[in-house]
N, C-alpha and C positions, 0 to 999 in steps of 0.2 A: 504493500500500500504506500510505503515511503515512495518509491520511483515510480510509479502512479501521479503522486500529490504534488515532487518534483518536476514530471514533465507538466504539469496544468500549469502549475505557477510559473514553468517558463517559457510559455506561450506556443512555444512547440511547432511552430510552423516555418520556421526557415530551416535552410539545409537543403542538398538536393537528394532525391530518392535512388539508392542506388538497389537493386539486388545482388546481395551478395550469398552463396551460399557460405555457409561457415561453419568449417570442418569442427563437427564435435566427435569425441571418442566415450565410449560406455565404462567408466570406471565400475571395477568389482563394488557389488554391495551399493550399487546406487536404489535410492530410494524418493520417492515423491513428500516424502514426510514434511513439509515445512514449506514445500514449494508453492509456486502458483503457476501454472502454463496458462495463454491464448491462445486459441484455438481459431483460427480464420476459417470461415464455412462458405459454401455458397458452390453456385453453380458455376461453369467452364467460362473462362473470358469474365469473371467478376472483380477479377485486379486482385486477389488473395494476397499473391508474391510479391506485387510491388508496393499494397500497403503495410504488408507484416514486415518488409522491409524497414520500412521509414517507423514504423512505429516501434519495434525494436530498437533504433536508432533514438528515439525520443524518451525511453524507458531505458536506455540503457545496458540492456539485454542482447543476450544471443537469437538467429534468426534461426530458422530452419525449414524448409519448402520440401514436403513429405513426398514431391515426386521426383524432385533430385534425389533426395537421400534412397529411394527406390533403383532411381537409375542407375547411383552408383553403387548397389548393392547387388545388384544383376548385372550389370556392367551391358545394360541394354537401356535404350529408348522404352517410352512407355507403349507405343506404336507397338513394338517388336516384343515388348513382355504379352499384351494380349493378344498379339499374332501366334505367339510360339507357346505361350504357357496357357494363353483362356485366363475370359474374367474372373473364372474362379480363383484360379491362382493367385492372380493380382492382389485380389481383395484378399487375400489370405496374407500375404507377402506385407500388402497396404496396415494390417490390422497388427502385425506384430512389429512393423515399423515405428507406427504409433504408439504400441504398448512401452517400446524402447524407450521412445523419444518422452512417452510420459512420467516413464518411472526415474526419469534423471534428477537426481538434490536438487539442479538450480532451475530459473525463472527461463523462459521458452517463450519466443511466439512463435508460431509454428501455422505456414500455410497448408492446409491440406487440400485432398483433390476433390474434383466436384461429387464423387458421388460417398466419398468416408462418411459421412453425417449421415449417410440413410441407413447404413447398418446399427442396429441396436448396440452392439457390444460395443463398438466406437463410441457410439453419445454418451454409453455409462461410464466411459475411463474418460473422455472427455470432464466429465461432470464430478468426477471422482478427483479429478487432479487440477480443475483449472477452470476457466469460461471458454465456451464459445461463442463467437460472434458473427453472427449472418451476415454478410456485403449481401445487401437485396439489389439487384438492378434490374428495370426493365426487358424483357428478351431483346426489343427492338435495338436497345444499347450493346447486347451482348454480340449478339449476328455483326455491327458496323464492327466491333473490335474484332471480332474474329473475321480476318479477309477470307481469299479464298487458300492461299497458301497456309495458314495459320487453323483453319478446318482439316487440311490433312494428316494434323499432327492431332490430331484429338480422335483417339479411339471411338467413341463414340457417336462421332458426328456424321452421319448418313447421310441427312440433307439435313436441309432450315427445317421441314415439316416436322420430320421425325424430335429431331436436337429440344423445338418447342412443346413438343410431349412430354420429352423426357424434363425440361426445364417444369412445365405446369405440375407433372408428377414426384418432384422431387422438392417442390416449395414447401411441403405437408412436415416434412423431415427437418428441413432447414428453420424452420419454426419453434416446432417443439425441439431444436436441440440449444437453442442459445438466442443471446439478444440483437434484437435484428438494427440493423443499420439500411437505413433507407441511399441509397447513391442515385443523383441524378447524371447525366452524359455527362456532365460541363463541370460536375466536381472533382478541383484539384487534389491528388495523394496526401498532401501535408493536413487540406480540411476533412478527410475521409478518416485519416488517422484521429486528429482532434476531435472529431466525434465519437472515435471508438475510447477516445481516454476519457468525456465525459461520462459515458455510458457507463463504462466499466466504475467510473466513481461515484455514480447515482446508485448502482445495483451495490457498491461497498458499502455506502450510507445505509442502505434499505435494508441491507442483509444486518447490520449492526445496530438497526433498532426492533429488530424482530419482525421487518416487513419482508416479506418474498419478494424478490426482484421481478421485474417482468422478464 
């Protein structure tokens, strides 16, 4: 809560947004005991990676984007893990990634991929170790950021029609697992993140006077 309360009070929005992946290692006998992770949720193309960037940056914490740390643990693209191993795998691969990344001593924001929040076992160590936080965006904003080169790399992405099903069937999950962040096209990384640090500090207050957070 301290590097929370530090980045509000220092206004938190200059700096440029970089993504960096950043090499962590699993020390024996790590444990979630004390920590707090974020958890960034949301659908494909919602800016995960480049706000948990800058917002790690503003808290002072370690980043981490749950599809790199996948790629380089298969030593494959995410394209090439569901071509060669099946969704199943992935999300098997996906869940103990995250179990990793949650059971670590220290503080985490951690992008995850679009569809971890709709697994149950995910939301509960989510919720178990930390918050998440929905990036809501419009599909229409989502399809402009995804070109057409940028839709090849997304396993999922069939066309626009199909992508918008799976986006309307997955907003159900992305709800019930954490606090949602409204994003319109035209919002800059630095005020997406400043939003997620209010949030998070409204739900600390509420949580500390015995209200449930929304």
């Amino acid at each position: 809560m301290g590097r929370l309360r530090r980045a509000l009070d220092s206004g938190g929005s200059t700096g440029r947004s970089q993504v960096i992946e950043q090499e962590l290692k699993d020390p024996p006998g790590a444990s979630a005991a004390g920590s707090g992770k974020i958890f960034l949720i949301g659908f494909m193309g919602a800016g995960k990676s480049t706000v948990g960037a800058r917002l790690a940056q503003l808290l002072s914490i370690a980043f981490v984007d749950l599809d790199s740390r996948l790629e380089e643990q298969t030593n494959m693209s995410i394209p090439e893990v569901f071509a060669e191993l099946g969704e199943r795998e992935f999300r098997r691969l996906e869940s103990e990634a995250l179990r990793r990344l949650s059971m670590r001593a220290e503080d985490l924001v951690i992008a995850t991929g679009g569809g971890t929040a709709t697994r149950q076992v995910n939301v509960e160590l989510m919720r178990a170790t930390g918050t998440a936080v929905w990036l809501d965006l419009p599909f229409e904003t989502i399809l402009e950021r995804l070109d057409v080169a940028g839709r090849g790399a997304r396993p999922l992405f069939s066309s626009p029609a199909e992508a918008e099903a799976l986006y309307r069937e997955r907003r159900q999950s992305y709800a019930a697992a954490g606090i949602r962040i409204a994003v319109a096209a035209g919002d800059p990384v630095s005020a997406v993140a400043d939003s997620i640090l209010r949030a998070l500090d409204r739900a600390g207050s509420s949580a500390s006077n015995g209200v449930r957070a929304p």
